[in-house]
KETI-882516 format. One record per residue: residue number from 1; residue in three letters; z, x negated, y negated of N, C-alpha, C in turn. Coordinates in steps of 0.2 Angstrom, whole numbers. Layout:
<atoms>
ATOM     n   res     nc3     nc1     nc2    cac3    cac1    cac2     cc3     cc1     cc2
ATOM   NUM   ALA       Z       X       Y       Z       X       Y       Z       X       Y
...
</atoms>
This chain:
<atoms>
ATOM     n   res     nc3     nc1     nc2    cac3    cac1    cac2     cc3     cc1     cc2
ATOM     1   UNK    -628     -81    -444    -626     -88    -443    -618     -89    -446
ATOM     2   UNK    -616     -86    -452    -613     -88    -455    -605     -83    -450
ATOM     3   UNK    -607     -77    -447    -601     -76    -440    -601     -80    -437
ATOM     4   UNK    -607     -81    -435    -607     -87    -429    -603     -95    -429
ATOM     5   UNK    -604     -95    -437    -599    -101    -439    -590     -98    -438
ATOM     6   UNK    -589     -95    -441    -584     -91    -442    -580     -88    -434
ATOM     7   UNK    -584     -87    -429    -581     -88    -422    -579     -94    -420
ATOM     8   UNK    -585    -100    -420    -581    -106    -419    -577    -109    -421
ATOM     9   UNK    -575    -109    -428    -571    -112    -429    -565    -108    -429
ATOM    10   UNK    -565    -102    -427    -558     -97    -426    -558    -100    -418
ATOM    11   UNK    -563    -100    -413    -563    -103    -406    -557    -110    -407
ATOM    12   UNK    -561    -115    -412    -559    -121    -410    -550    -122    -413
ATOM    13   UNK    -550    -115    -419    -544    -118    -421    -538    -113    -414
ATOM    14   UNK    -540    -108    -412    -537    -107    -405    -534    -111    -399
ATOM    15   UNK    -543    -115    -399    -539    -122    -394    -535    -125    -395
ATOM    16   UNK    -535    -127    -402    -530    -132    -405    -524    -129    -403
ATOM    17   UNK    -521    -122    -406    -514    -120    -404    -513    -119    -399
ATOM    18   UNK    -517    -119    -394    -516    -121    -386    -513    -127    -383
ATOM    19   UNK    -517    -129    -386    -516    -138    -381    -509    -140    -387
ATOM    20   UNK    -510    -139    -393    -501    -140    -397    -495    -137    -391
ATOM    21   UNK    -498    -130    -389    -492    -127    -387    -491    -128    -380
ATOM    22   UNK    -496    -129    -375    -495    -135    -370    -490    -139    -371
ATOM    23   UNK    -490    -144    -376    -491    -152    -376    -482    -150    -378
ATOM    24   UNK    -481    -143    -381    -473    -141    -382    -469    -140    -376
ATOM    25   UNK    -474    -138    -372    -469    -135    -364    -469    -140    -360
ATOM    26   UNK    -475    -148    -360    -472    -153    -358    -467    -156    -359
ATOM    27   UNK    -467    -158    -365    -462    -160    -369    -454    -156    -367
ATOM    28   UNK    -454    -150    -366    -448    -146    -365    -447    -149    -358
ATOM    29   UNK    -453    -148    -354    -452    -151    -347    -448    -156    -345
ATOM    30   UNK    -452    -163    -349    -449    -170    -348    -441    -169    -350
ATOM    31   UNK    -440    -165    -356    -432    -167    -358    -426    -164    -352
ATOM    32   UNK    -431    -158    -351    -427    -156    -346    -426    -158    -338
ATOM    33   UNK    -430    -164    -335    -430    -167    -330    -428    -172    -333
ATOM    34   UNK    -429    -176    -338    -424    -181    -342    -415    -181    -340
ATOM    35   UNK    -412    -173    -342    -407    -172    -342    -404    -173    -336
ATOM    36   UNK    -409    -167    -333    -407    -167    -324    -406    -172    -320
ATOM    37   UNK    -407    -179    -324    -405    -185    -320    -402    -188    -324
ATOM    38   UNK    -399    -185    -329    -394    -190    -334    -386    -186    -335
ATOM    39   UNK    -387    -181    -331    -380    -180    -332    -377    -182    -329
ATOM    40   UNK    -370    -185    -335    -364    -186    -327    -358    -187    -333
ATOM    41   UNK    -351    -188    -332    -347    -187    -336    -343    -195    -338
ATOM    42   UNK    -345    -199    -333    -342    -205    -336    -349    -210    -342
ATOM    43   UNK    -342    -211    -345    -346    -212    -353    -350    -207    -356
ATOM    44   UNK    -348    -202    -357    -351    -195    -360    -346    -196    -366
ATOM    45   UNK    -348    -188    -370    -343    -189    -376    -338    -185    -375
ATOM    46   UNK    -338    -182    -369    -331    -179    -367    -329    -181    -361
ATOM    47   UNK    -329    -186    -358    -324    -192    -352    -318    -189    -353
ATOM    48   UNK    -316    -192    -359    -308    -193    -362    -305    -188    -360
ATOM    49   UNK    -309    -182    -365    -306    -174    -367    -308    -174    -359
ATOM    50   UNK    -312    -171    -354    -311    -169    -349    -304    -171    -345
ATOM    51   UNK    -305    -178    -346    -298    -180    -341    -291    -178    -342
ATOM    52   UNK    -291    -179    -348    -284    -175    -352    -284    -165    -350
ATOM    53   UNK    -289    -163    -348    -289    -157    -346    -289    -156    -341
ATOM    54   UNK    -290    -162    -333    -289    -162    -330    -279    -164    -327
ATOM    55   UNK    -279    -168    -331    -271    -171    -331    -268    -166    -332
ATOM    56   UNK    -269    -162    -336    -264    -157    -339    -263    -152    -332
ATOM    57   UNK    -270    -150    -328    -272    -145    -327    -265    -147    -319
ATOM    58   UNK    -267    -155    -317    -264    -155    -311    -257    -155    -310
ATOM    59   UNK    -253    -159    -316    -246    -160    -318    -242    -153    -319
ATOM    60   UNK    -244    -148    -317    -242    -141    -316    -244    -140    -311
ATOM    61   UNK    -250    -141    -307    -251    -137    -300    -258    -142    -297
ATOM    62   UNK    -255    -146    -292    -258    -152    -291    -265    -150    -286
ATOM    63   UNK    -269    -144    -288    -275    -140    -283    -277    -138    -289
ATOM    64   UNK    -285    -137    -288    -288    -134    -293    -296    -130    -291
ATOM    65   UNK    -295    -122    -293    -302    -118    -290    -308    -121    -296
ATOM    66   UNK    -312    -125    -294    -318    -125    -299    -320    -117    -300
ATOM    67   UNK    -321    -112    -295    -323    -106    -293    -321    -100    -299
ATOM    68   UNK    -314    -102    -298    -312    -100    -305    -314     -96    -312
ATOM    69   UNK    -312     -92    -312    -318     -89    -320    -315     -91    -325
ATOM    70   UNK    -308     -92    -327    -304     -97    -332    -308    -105    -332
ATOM    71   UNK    -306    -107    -328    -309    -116    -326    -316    -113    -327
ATOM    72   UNK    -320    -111    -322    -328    -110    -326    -330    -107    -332
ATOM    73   UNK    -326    -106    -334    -326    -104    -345    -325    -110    -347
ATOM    74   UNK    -319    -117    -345    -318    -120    -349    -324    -128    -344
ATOM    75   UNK    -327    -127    -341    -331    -128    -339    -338    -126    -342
ATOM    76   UNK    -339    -125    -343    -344    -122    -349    -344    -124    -356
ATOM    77   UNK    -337    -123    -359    -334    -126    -363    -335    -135    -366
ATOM    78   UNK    -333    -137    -361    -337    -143    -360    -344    -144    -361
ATOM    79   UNK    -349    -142    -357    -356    -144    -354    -356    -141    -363
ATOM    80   UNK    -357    -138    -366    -358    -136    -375    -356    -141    -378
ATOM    81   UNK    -349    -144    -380    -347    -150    -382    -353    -156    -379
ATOM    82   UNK    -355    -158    -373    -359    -162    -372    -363    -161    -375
ATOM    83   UNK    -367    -155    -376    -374    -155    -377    -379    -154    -372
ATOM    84   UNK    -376    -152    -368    -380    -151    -361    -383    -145    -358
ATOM    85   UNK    -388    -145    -356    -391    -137    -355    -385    -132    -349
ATOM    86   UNK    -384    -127    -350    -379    -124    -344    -381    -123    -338
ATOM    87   UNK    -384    -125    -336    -385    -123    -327    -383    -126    -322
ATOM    88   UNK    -383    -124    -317    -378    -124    -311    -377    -130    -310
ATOM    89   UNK    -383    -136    -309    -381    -142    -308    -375    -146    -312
ATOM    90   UNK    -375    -143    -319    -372    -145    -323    -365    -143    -321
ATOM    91   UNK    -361    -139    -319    -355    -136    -318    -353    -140    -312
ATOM    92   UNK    -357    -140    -307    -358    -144    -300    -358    -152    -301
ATOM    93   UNK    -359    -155    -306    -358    -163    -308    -348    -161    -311
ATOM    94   UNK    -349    -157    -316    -342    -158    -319    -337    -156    -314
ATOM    95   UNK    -339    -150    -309    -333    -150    -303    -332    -153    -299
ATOM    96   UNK    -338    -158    -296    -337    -163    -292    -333    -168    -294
ATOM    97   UNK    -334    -171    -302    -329    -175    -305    -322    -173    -305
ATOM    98   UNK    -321    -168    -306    -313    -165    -305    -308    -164    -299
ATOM    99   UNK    -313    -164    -295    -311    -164    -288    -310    -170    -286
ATOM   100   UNK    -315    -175    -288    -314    -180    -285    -307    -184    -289
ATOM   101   UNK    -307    -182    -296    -302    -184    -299    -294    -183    -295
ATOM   102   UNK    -293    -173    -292    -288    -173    -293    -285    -175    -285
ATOM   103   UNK    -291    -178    -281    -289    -180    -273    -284    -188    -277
ATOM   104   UNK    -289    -192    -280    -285    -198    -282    -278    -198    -287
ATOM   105   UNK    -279    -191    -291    -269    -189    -293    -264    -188    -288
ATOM   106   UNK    -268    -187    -282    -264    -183    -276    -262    -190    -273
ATOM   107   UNK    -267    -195    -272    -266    -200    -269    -261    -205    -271
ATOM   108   UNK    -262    -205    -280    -258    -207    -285    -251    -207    -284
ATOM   109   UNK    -249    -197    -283    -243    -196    -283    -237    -198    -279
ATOM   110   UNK    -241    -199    -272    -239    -200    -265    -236    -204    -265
ATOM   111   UNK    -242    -211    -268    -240    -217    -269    -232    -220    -273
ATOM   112   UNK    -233    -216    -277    -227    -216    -282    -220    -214    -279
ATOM   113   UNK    -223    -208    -275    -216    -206    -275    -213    -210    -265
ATOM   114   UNK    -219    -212    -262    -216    -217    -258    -218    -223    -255
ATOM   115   UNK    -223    -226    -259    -225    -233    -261    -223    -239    -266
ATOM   116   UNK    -217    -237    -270    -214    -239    -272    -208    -243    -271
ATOM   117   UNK    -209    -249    -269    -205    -253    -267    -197    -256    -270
ATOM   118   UNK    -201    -255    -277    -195    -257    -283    -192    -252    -284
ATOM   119   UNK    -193    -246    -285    -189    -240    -287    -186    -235    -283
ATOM   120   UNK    -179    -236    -283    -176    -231    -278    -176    -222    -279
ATOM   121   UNK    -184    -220    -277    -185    -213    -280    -183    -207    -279
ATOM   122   UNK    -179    -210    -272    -172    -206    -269    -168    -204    -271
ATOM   123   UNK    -165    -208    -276    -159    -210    -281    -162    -207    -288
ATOM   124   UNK    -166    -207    -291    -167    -204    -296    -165    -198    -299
ATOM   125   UNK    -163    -196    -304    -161    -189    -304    -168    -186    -308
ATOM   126   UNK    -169    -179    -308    -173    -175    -309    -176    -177    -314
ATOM   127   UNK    -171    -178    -320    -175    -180    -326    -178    -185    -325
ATOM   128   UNK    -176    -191    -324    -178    -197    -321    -185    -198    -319
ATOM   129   UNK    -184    -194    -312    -192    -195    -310    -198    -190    -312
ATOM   130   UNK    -195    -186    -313    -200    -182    -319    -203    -187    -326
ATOM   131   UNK    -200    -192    -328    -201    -196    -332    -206    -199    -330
ATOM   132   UNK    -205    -203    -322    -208    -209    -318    -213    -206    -315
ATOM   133   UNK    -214    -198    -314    -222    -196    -313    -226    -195    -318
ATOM   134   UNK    -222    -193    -325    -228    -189    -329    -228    -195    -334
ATOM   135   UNK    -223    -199    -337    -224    -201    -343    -230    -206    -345
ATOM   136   UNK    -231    -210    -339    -238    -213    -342    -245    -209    -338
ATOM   137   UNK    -245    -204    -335    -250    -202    -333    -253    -197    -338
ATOM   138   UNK    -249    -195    -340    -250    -188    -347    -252    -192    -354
ATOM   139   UNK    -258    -190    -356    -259    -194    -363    -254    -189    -368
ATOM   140   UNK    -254    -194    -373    -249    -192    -378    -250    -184    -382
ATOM   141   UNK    -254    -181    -381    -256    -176    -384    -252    -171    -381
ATOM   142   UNK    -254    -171    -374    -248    -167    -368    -241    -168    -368
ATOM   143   UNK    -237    -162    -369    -231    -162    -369    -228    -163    -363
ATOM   144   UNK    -224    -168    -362    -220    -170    -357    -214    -164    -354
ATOM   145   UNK    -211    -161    -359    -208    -156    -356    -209    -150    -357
ATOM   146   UNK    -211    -149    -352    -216    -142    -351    -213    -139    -342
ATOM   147   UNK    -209    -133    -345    -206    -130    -337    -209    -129    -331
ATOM   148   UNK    -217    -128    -332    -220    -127    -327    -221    -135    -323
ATOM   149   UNK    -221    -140    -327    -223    -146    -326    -214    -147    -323
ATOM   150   UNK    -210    -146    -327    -203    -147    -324    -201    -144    -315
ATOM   151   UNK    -205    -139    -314    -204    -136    -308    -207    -139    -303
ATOM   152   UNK    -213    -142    -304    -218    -147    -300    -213    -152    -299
ATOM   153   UNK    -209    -155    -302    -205    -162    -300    -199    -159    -297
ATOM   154   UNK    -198    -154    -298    -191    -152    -294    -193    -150    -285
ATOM   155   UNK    -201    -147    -285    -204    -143    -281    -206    -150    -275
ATOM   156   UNK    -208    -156    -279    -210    -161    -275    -204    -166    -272
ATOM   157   UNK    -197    -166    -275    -192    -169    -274    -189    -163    -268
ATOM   158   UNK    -189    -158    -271    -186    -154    -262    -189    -154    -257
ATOM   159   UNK    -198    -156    -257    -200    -155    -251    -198    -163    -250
ATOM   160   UNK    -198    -165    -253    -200    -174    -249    -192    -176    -246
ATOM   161   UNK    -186    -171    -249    -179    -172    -245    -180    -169    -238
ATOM   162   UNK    -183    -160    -241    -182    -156    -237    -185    -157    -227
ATOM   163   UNK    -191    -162    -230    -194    -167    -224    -193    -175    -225
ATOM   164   UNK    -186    -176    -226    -182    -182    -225    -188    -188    -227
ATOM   165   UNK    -194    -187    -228    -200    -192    -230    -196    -200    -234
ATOM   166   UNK    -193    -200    -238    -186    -206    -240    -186    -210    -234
ATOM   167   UNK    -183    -205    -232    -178    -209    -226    -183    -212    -220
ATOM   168   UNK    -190    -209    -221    -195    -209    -216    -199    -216    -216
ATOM   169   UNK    -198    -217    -221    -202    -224    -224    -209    -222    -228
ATOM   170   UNK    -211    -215    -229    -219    -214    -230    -221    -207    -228
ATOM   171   UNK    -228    -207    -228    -231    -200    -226    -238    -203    -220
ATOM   172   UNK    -237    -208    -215    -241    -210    -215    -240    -204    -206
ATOM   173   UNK    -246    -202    -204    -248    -198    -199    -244    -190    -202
ATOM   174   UNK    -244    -188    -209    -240    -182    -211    -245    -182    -216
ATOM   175   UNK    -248    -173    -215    -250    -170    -218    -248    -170    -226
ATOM   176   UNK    -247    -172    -229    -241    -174    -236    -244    -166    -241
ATOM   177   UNK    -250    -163    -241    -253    -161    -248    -253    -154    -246
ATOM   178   UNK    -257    -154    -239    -256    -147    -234    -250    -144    -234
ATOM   179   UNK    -243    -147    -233    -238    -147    -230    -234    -145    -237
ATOM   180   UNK    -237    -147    -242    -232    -146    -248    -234    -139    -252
ATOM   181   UNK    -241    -139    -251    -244    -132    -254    -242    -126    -249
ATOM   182   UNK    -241    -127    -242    -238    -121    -238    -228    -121    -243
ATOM   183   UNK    -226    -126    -243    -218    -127    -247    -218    -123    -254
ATOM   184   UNK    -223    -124    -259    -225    -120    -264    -226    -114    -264
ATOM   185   UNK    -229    -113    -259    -229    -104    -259    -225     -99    -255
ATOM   186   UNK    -222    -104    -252    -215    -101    -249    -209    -100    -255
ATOM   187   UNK    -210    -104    -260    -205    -105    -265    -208    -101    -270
ATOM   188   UNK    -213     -99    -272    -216     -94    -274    -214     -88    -272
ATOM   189   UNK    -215     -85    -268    -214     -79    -263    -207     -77    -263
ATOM   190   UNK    -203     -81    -265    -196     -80    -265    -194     -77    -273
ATOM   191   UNK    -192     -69    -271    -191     -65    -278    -183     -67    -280
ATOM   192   UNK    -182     -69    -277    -174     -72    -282    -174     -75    -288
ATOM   193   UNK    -172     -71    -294    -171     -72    -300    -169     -78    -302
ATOM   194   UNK    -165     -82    -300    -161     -87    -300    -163     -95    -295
ATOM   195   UNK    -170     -93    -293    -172     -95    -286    -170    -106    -289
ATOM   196   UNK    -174    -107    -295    -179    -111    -296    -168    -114    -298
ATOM   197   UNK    -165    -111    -302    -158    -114    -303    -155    -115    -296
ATOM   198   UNK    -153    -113    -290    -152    -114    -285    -158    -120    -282
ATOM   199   UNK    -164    -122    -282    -166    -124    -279    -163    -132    -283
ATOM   200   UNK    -163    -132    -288    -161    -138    -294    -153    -139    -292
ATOM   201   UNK    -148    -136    -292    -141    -136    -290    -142    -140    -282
ATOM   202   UNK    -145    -139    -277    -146    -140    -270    -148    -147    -271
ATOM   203   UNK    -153    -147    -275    -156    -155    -276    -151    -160    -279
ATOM   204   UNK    -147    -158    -288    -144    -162    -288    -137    -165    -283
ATOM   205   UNK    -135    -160    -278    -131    -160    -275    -132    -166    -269
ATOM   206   UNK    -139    -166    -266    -141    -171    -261    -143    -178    -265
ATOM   207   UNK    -144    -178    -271    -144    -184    -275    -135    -187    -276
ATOM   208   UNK    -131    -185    -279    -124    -185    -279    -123    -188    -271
ATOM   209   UNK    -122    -186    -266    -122    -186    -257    -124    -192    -258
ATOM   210   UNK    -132    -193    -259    -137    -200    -258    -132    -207    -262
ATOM   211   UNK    -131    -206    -266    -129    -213    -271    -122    -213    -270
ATOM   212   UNK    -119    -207    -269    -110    -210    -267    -108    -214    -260
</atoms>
């Protein structure tokens, strides 16, 4: 008898640690179908810091590979700072946001540089509008002058002469983003040492012409 007692309650305390450890992996369940419908970046604790990653990333090179293994590192990066478990959906929510983010900087920039009715962006000189693009879109942490960002305002002021767009009134029926990333890598491509000082001498040259 005294086994027989000895079995069951070794039985019952078994059951016990079963339905405990059950009652664990629902629990593990719920938080993580919880999650899977609670991710999302606005109002998270990283909004801010992402966008400011975001800003920084487009104000040098206004396209962005989520695919990336850099970007998917600092994508990751993030989803830890949240507190969120890593899987694909996760990385899939914060790319989606970035993407849709960096279509409205493209859309931003357009506008700027030819929806602006009050400022002749024509007439502006390089530092000038390098000012008028970046200074209130860059949070203060981001340095303003930064060459790779400097090349970008010299790179969008030559295509936008180099296709008369000023004079055009707009971009409206013109591929504007297509059109400028083919100009970029044409200017890329170009092994000339000296390439980026000739392309800035030509610009402030048509600026001079424009205001005289």
């Amino acid at each position: 008898m005294a086994v027989l007692s000895e079995i069951l309650k070794e039985q019952k305390k078994l059951t016990e640690e079963v339905n405990k450890l059950r009652g664990e992996v629902q629990r593990i369940k719920n938080k993580e179908a919880l999650s899977m419908t609670k991710v999302s970046v606005e109002g998270s604790t990283i909004e801010k810091e992402y966008i400011n990653f975001l800003k920084a990333k487009f104000s040098v090179f206004p396209w962005i590979n989520f695919q990336d293994q850099e970007i998917q590192g600092m994508l990751k990066d993030f989803t830890s700072k949240a507190g969120w478990a890593e899987r694909s959906h996760v990385l899939g929510v914060l790319s989606s946001f970035g993407s849709t983010k960096f279509t409205y900087y493209r859309n931003q920039t357009t506008a700027k540089l030819m929806g602006n009715k009050e400022i002749d962006v024509e007439g502006l000189s390089l530092k000038s509008l390098h000012n008028y693009l970046w200074k209130c879109f860059l949070p203060p942490a981001i340095p303003l002058v930064d060459i790779e960002r400097e090349r970008l305002t010299l790179l969008l002021r030559s295509f936008c002469a180099s296709q008369k767009l000023f004079r055009k009134g707009g971009t409206s029926g013109f591929a504007f983003w297509a059109e400028f990333h083919k100009f970029v890598d044409t200017v890329n491509k170009d092994g000339r040492l000296d390439k980026w000082e000739k392309l800035e001498e030509k610009k402030e040259r048509r600026i001079e012409k424009y205001l005289s």
